[in-house]
N, C-alpha and C positions, 0 to 999 in steps of 0.2 A: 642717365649716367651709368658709364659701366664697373658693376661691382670689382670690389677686389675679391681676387681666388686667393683661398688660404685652404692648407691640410696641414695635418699633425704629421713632423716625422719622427718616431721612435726608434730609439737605438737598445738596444735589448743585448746585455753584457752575461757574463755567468754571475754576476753577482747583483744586477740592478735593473733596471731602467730608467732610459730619460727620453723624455719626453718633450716637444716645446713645438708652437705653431709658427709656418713660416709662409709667407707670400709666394705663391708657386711662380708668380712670372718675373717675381723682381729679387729673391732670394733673401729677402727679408724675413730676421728670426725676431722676433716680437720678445724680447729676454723676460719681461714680467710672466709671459706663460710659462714657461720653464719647472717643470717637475720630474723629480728624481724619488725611486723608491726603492729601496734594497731591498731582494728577493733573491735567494739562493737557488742555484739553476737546479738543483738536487734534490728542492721541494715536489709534493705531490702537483700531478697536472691541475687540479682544483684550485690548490693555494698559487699556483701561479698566474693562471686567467685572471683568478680577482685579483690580485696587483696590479698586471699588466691593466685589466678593465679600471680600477682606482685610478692611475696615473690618468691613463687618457682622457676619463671623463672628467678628472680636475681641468685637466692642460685645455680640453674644449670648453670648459665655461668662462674661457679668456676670448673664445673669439669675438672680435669687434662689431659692435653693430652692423645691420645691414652688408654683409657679407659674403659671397659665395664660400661654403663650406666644399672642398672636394674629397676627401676621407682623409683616409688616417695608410700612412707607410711606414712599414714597420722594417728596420734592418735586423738580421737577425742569424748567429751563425747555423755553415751546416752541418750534418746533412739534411736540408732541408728542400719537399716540394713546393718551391715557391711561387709557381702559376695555382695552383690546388689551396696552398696555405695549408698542408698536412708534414708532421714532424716526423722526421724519417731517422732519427737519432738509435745508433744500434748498439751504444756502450763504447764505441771504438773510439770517443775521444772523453770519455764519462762525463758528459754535458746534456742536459736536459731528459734523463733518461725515462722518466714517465710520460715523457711526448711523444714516445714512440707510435704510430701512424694515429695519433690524435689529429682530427681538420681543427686545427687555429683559425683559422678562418670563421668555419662553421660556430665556433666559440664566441669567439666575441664579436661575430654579430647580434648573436642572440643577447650579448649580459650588453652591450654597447647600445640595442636597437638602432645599429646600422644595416644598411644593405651587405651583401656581400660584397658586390662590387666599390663597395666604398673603401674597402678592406684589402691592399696591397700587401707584397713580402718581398723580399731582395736579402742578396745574400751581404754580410756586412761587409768584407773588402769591396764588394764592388758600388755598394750604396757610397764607401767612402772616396769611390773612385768619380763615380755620377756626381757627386758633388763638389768635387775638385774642378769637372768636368767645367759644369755648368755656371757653379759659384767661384772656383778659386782659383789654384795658382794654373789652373791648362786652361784659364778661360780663354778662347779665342783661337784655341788650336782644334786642328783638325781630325789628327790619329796620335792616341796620348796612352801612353803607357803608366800606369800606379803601380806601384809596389810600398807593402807595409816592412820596416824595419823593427820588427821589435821580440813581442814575445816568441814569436814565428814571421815566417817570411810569405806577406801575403802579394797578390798579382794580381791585374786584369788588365786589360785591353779595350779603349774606348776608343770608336771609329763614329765621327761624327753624332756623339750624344747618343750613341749606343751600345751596351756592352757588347763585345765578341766574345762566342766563348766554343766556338767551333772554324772550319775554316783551316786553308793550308799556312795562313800569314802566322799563326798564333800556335803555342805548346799546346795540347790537349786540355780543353775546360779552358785556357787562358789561366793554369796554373803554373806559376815555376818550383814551389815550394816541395812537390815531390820527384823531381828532372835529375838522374843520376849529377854528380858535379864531384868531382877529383875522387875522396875514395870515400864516398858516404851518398845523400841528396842535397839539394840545395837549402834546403833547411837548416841543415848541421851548420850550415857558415854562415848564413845570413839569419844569424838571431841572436839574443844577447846571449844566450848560453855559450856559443862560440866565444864570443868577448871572453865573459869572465874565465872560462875555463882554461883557454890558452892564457890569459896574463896569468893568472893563476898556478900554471905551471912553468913560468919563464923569471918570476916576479916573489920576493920576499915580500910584500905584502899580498895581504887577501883583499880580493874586492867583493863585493856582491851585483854591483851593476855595472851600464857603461858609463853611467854619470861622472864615476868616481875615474875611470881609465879617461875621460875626455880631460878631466881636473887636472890629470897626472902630463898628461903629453903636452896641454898646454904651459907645465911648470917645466915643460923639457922632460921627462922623461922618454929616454930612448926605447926602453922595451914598451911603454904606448903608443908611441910614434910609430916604430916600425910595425904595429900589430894594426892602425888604420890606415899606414901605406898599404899591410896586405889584403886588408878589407876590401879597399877599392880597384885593387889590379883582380880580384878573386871576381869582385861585383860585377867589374867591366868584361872578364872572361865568359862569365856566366849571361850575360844579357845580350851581348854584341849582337848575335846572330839574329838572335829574335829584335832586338830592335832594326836591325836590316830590313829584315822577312817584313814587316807592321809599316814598316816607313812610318816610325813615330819621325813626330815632330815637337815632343818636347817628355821627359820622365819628371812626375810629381812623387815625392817619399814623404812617408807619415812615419811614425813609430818614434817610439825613442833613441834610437840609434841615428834616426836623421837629424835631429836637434844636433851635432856633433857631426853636421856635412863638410863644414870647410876643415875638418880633419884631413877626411878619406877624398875629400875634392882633386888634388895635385894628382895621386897616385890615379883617381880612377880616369878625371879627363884625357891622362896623358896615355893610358892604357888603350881608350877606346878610338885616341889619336893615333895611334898603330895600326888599327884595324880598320882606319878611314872613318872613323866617324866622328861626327861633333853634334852632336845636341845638347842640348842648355838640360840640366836637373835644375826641381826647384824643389824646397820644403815646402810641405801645405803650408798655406796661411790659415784654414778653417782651425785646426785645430779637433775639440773635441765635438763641437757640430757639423763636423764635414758626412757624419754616414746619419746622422739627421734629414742636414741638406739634400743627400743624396737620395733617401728615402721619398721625398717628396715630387723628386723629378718622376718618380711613376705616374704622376699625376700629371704632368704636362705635353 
């Protein structure tokens, strides 16, 4: 009788980790495993192995009997060498800064007593792209474009259950979030900072997020409304090209700003209808196990 294959996928935040086992060939997340541990990314490299090493070996004593274990995938942001599992973190985004060329890897093999090779890493946009991929809203497509909406604007490019991240079809890295765009990067606008700051200064009231700007456009305001018509004709300006070049065939959006799609939905469809194109956007359905999910496709 053929075992079930299971691995741990971890998702490694600036503030935590979680942790939880999922079936590599059927995308099944086993929810009783599920461990979560706040760890501040600003702690020493020592205090963070043993979290990181705690979570995981709680989340592994959940595996089911008689099982194929395949390791443990870890997402996790960069700058990070993630074929090596060495942190390459240089202050320039002040996240993880005593991982600086520490082997993770080499870490928690040793406090885990795993192999190395049991020991995966992937960058977090794109674990949570592999997992949309494989598990969620692109299942079934061929060449899929992710982009995150939220605190930054993140990207990648999946051609056949593979990242791209080189290549003339694709921006450089398969990044769009540093690609000049009107009079700043594409970051500036596709983040909530943009949101708030522009209502913010059109708008007698203050908001702090775009929860609160979706709330407002739904009650009819106009200065909302017109601020996610421009979201989605900016969006559609800024991706057109590159979704040409990729021949996606479908865009999945994560983040907060996507929860609040059929806002900017009219403005952006009818934008990219201009430019001859039509592909279907979808919001992830994963949610917050999608760069989990994702992590564990290394394994398959």
């Amino acid at each position: 009788m053929k075992k079930n294959r299971y691995s741990i996928g971890c998702d490694i935040g600036g503030s935590h980790i979680s942790c939880v086992i999922i079936g590599v060939d059927t995308g099944v997340v086993l929810e009783s495993s599920l461990v979560n541990i706040k760890v501040e990314n600003s702690e020493p490299k020592e205090v963070l192995i043993a979290a990181w090493t705690k979570a995981i070996a709680a989340c592994k004593e959940n595996l089911p009997d008689s099982s194929e274990f395949l390791g443990v995938g870890l997402a996790i942001p960069g700058p990070f060498d993630y074929e090596k599992g060495i942190g390459l973190f240089d202050n320039s985004n002040q996240k993880f800064v005593d991982l600086k060329n520490v082997n993770v890897k080499e870490a928690l093999s040793e406090s885990l007593a795993l192999p190395q090779e049991q020991i995966r890493f992937v960058n977090d946009a794109t674990a949570f792209s592999l997992g949309c991929f494989w598990y969620g809203s692109g299942k079934g497509s061929k060449q899929m474009v992710a982009i995150t909406l939220g605190t930054g604007f993140g990207s990648s490019f999946i051609s056949e259950g593979k990242a791209i991240e080189e290549g003339i079809t694709i921006p450089e890295n398969g990044y769009l979030w540093d690609k000049p765009f009107k009079e700043g990067i594409a970051d500036d606008y596709f983040s909530t900072r943009w949101f708030v700051n522009s209502f913010n200064e059109i708008s007698k009231e203050e908001v702090t997020g775009v929860k609160r700007i979706a709330e407002l456009a739904n009650l009819g305001n106009q200065e909302a409304i017109s601020l996610f018509n421009n979201f989605g004709e900016n969006l559609a300006n800024c991706l057109a090209e590159h979704l040409q070049k990729f021949s996606a065939d479908v865009v999945v959006m994560g983040g907060n700003i996507a929860e609040a799609f059929e806002l900017f939905k009219p403005s952006l469809y009818s934008e990219l209808k201009e430019k001859g194109i039509e592909i279907p956007f979808k919001v992830s359905i994963l949610k917050e196990s999608a760069a989990m999910l994702g992590a564990v496709t290394l394994f398959k």
